[in-house]
C-alpha positions as CSV (number, residue, x, y, z in Angstrom):
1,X,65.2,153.5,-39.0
2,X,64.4,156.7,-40.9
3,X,64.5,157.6,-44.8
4,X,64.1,161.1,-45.5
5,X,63.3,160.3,-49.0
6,X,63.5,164.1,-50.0
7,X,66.8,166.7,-49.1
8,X,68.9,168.5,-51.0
9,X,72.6,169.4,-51.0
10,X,74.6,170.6,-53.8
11,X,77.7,168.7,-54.8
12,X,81.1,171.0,-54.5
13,X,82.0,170.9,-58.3
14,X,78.5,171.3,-59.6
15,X,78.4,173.9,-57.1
16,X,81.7,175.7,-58.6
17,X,80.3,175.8,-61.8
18,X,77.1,177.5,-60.8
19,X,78.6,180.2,-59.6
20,X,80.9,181.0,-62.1
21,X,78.8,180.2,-65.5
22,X,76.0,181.5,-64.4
23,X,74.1,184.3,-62.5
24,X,74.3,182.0,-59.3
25,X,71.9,181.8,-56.9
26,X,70.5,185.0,-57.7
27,X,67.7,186.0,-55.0
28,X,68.4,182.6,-53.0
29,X,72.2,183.3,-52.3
30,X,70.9,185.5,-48.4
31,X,68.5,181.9,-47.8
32,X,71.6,179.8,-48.6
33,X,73.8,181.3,-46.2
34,X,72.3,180.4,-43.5
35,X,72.0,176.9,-44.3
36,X,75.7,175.9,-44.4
37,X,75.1,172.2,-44.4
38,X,73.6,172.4,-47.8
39,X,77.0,172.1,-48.8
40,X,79.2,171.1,-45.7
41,X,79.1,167.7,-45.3
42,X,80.7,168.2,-42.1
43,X,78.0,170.3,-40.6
44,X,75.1,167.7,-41.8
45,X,76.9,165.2,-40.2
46,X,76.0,166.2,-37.6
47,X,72.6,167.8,-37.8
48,X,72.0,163.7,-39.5
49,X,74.1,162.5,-36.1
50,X,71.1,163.9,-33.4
51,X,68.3,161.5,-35.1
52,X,69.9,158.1,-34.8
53,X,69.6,156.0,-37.7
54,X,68.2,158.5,-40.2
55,X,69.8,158.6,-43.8
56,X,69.2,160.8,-46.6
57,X,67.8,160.7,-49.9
58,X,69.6,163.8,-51.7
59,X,68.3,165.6,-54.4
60,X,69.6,169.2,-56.1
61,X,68.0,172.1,-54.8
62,X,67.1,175.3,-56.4
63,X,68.0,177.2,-58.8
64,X,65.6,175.5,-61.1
65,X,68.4,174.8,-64.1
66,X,66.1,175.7,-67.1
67,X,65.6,178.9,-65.7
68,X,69.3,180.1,-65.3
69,X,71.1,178.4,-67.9
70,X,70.6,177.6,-71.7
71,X,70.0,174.3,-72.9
72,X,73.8,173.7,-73.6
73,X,74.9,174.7,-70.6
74,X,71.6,173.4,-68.2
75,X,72.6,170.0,-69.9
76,X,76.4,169.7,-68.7
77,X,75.5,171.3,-65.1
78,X,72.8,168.8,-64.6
79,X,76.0,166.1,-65.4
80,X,78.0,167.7,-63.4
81,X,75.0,167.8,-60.8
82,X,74.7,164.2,-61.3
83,X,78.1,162.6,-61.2
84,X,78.5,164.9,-57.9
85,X,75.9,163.5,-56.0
86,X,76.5,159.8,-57.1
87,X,80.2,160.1,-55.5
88,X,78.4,161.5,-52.5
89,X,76.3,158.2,-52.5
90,X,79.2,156.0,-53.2
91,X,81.4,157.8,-50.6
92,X,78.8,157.9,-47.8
93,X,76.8,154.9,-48.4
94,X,75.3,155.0,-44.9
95,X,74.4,158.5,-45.0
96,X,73.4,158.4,-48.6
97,X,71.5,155.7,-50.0
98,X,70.1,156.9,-53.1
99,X,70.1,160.3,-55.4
100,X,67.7,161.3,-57.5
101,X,68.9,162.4,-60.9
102,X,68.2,166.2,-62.4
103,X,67.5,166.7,-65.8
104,X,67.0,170.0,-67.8
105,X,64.0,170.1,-69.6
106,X,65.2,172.4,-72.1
107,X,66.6,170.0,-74.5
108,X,64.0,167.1,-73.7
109,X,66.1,164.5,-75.7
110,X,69.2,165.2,-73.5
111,X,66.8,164.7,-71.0
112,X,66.0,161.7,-71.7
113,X,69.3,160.6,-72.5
114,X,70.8,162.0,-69.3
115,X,68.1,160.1,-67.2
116,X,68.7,156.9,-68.7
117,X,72.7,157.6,-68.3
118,X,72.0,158.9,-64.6
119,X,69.9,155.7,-63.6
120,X,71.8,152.2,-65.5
121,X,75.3,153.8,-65.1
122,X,74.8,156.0,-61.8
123,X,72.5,154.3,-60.1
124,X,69.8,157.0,-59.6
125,X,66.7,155.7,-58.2
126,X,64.2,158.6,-59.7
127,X,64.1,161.4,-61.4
128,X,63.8,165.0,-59.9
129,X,61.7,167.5,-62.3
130,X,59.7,170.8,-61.7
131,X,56.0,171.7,-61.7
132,X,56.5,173.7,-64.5
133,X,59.5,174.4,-67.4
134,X,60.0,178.4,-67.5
135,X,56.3,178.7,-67.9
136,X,55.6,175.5,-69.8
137,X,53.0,173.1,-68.3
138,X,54.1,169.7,-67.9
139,X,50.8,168.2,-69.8
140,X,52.8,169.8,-72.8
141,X,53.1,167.1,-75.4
142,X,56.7,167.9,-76.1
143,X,57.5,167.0,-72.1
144,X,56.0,163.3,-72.6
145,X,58.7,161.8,-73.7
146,X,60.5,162.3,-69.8
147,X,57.3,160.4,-68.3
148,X,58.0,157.6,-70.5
149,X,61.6,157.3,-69.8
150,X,60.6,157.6,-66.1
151,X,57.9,154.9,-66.9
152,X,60.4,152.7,-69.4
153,X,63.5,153.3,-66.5
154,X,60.8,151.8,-63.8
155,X,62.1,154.5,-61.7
156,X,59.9,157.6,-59.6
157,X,59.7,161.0,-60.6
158,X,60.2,163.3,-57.8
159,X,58.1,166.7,-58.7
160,X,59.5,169.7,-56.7
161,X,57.5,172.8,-57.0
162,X,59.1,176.2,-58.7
163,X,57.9,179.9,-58.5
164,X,59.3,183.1,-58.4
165,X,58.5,186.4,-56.7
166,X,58.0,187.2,-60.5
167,X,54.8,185.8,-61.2
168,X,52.8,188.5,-59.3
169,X,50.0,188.0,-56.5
170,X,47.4,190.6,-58.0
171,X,47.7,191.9,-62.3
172,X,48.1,195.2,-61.0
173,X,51.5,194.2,-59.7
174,X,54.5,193.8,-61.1
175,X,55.7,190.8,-58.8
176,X,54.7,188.6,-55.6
177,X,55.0,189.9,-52.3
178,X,55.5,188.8,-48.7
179,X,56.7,185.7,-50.3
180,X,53.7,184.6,-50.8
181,X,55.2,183.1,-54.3
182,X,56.5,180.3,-52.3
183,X,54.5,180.4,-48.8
184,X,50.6,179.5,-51.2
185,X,52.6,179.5,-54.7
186,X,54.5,176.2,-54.4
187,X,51.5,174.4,-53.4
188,X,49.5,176.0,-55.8
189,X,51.8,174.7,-58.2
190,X,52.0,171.4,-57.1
191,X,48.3,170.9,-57.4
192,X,47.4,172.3,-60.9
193,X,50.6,170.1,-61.9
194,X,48.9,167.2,-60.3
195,X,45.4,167.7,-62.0
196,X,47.2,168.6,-65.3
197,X,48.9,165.4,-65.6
198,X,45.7,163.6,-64.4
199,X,43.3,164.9,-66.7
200,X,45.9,164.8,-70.0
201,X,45.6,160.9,-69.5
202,X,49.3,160.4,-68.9
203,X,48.7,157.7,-66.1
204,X,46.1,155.7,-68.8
205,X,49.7,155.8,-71.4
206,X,51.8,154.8,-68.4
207,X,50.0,153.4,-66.2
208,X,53.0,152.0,-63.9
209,X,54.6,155.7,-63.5
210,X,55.1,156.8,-60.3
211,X,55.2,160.4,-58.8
212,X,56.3,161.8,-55.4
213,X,55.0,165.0,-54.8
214,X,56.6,167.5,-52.4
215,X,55.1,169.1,-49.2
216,X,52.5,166.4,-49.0
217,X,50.4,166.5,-52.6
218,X,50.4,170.9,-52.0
219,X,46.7,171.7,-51.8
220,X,45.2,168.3,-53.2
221,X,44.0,166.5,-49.8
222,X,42.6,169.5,-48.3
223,X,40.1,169.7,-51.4
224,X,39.0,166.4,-51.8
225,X,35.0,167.8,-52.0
226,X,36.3,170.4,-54.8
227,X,38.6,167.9,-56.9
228,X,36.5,165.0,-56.5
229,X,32.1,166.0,-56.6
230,X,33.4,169.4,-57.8
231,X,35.1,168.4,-60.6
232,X,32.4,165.9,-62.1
233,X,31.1,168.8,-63.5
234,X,34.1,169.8,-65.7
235,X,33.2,172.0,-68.2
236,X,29.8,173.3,-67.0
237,X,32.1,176.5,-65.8
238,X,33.8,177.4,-69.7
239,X,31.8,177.8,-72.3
240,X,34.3,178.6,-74.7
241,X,36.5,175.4,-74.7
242,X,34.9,171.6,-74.6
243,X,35.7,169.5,-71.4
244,X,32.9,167.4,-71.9
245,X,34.9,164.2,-73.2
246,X,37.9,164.7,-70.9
247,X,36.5,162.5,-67.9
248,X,34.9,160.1,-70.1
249,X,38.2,159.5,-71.6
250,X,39.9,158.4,-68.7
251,X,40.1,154.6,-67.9
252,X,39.2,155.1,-63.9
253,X,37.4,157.8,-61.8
254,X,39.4,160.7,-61.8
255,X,39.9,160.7,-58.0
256,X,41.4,157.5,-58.4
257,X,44.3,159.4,-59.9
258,X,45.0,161.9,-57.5
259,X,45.0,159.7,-54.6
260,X,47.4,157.3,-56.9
261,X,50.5,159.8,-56.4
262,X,52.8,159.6,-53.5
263,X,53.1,162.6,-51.0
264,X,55.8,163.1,-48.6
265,X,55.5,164.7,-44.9
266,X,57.9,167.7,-45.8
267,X,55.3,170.2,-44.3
268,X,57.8,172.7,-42.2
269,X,57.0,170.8,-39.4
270,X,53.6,171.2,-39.3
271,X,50.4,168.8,-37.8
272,X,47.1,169.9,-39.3
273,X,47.9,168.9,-42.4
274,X,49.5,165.4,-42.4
275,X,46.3,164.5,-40.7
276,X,44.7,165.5,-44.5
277,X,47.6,164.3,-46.3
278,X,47.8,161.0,-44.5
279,X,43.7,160.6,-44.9
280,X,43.8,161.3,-48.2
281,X,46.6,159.5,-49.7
282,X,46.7,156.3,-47.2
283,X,49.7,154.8,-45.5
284,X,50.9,153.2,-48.3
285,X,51.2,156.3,-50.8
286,X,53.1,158.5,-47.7
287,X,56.7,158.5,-47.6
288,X,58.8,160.7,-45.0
289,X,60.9,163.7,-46.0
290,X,61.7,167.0,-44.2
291,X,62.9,169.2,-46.7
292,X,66.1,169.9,-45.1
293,X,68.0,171.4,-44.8
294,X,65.5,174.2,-45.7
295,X,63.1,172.7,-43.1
296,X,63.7,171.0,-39.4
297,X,64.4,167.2,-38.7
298,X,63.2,166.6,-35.3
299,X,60.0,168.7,-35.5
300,X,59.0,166.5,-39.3
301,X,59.7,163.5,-36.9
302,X,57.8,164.6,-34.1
303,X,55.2,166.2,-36.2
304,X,54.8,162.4,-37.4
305,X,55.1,160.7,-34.1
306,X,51.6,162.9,-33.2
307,X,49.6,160.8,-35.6
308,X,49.3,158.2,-33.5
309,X,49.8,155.6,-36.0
310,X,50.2,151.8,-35.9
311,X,53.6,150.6,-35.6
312,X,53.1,149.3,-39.4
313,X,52.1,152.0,-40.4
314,X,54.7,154.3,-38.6
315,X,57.0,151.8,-40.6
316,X,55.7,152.0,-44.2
317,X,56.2,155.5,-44.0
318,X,59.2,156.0,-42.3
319,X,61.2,153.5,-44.8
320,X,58.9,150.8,-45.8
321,X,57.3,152.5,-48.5
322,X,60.8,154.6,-49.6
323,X,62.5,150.9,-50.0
324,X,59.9,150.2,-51.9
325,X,59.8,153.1,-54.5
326,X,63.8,152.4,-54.5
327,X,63.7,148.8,-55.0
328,X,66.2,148.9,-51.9
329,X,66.3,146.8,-49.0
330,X,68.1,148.6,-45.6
331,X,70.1,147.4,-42.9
């Protein structure tokens, strides 16, 4: 059996409603169009049909909410969103397990409110949020109180990565080129979201809170040396702000943290870097996901089946460990 604990497809009315209250998909709409089945159930049918028994996780994909829509409006389209992709779970429960819940981060109370509404009366089993909210860093007081609903909820947070062409390669540009915004941007993203939350102390406030970061932890397990030794030092490198008391504070060695969050195999297909991801993080903190249908099926799987790993472990991360962040059992 295979979990893909992280997909995305957009529910029809949700869908609807994107495109006529708001600017759409904008610069995604050409990337969309050639990947029908993120809205044709028929046609992921049967890209789901080649792998035997594989079954999705689904998740919203981009546009990031907060970024087109005002609170008002961000708030009912995450509903909308959310009510969407629970029929899709109730109507295809063998496709579908589980959903994760989106929540706009514009209005943090209706945040909170529309997590705890998506999860005890829609059955969401996490949370999907973004590396950053239109700028803001998640280590921002104001977004704590999401982290504690997560924590309170006993639910995941899934943290998806966003960046635009708009936040430029090089100041003497106007915007990112090449897409190099998403191709080193999104991982980027991922990381410095990973160490801000680390080194803010959220884990020591909730220290049960679970996070599944995409594309496999972005840059973290391939700078182990630099995170872990490197970072002992912090502070030695800025002399005009104190770091001094920042590791002291924490409860447990910072790497302890790091290697604490979940990170799924949703690397394009690629090798060379589960091999770091899967060193780094262990079996248990691994979980399989592919991306799609942005990203192939078969060559994640394959990509996986290279590793070599022990038919335990091979299990753990192929659904084991995903039944375990769900608190589901599969048959």
């Amino acid at each position: 059996m295979i979990v893909d604990i992280y997909t995305h497809l957009f529910p029809k009315t949700y869908f609807e409603t994107l495109q006529r209250e708001t600017s759409g998909l904008g610069s995604l709409a050409a990337r969309m169009k050639t990947t029908p089945s993120v809205l044709d159930l028929e046609a992921r049918f049967r890209q789901m049909d080649a792998h035997g028994d594989y079954r999705q996780v689904i998740s919203l994909p981009a546009p990031t909410l907060e970024e087109i829509a005002d609170a008002p409006l961000a708030q009912r389209l995450a509903r909308l969103a959310n009510d969407g992709l629970a029929e899709l779970v109730q109507r295809h429960p063998s496709r579908f397990p589980a959903f994760v819940a989106t929540v706009a981060l514009n209005d943090v109370s209706a945040a909170v409110a529309e997590a705890h509404r998506a999860v005890r009366m829609l059955n969401a089993k996490g949370i999907q949020i973004h590396t950053n909210m239109c700028g803001r860093p998640l280590d921002d007081p104001a977004f704590e109180p999401i982290f504690a609903a997560a924590h309170e909820l006993g639910v995941p947070i899934w943290l998806h990565p966003t960046r635009s062409a708009a936040h430029s390669d090089y100041a003497t540009e106007a915007k990112s080129r090449f897409e190099m915004w998403w191709c080193f941007g999104w991982p980027y993203e991922t990381s410095v979201a990973m160490a801000r939350l680390v080194f803010s102390g959220l884990f020591d406030r909730y220290p049960g809170l679970r996070v599944i970061t995409h594309h496999l932890g972005g840059m973290i397990p391939y700078f182990d040396g630099r995170i872990g030794t490197g970072m002992e030092v912090l502070g030695t490198r800025t002399p005009d702000e104190d770091y001094s008391q920042v590791l002291s504070s924490l409860k447990r060695p910072h790497m302890d943290y790091f290697r604490a969050f979940y990170g799924d195999t949703a690397l394009m297909g690629g090798t060379s870097g589960l091999h770091a991801g899967l060193d780094f993080f262990g079996a248990d903190q691994v979980v399989f996901a592919t991306d799609t249908p942005f990203a192939p099926i078969a060559e994640t799987i394959a990509a996986v089946d290279q590793l070599n790993l022990t038919p335990e472990d091979r299990q753990k991360i192929m659904s084991g460990n995903a039944a375990r962040l769900l608190g589901m059992t599969f048959e």
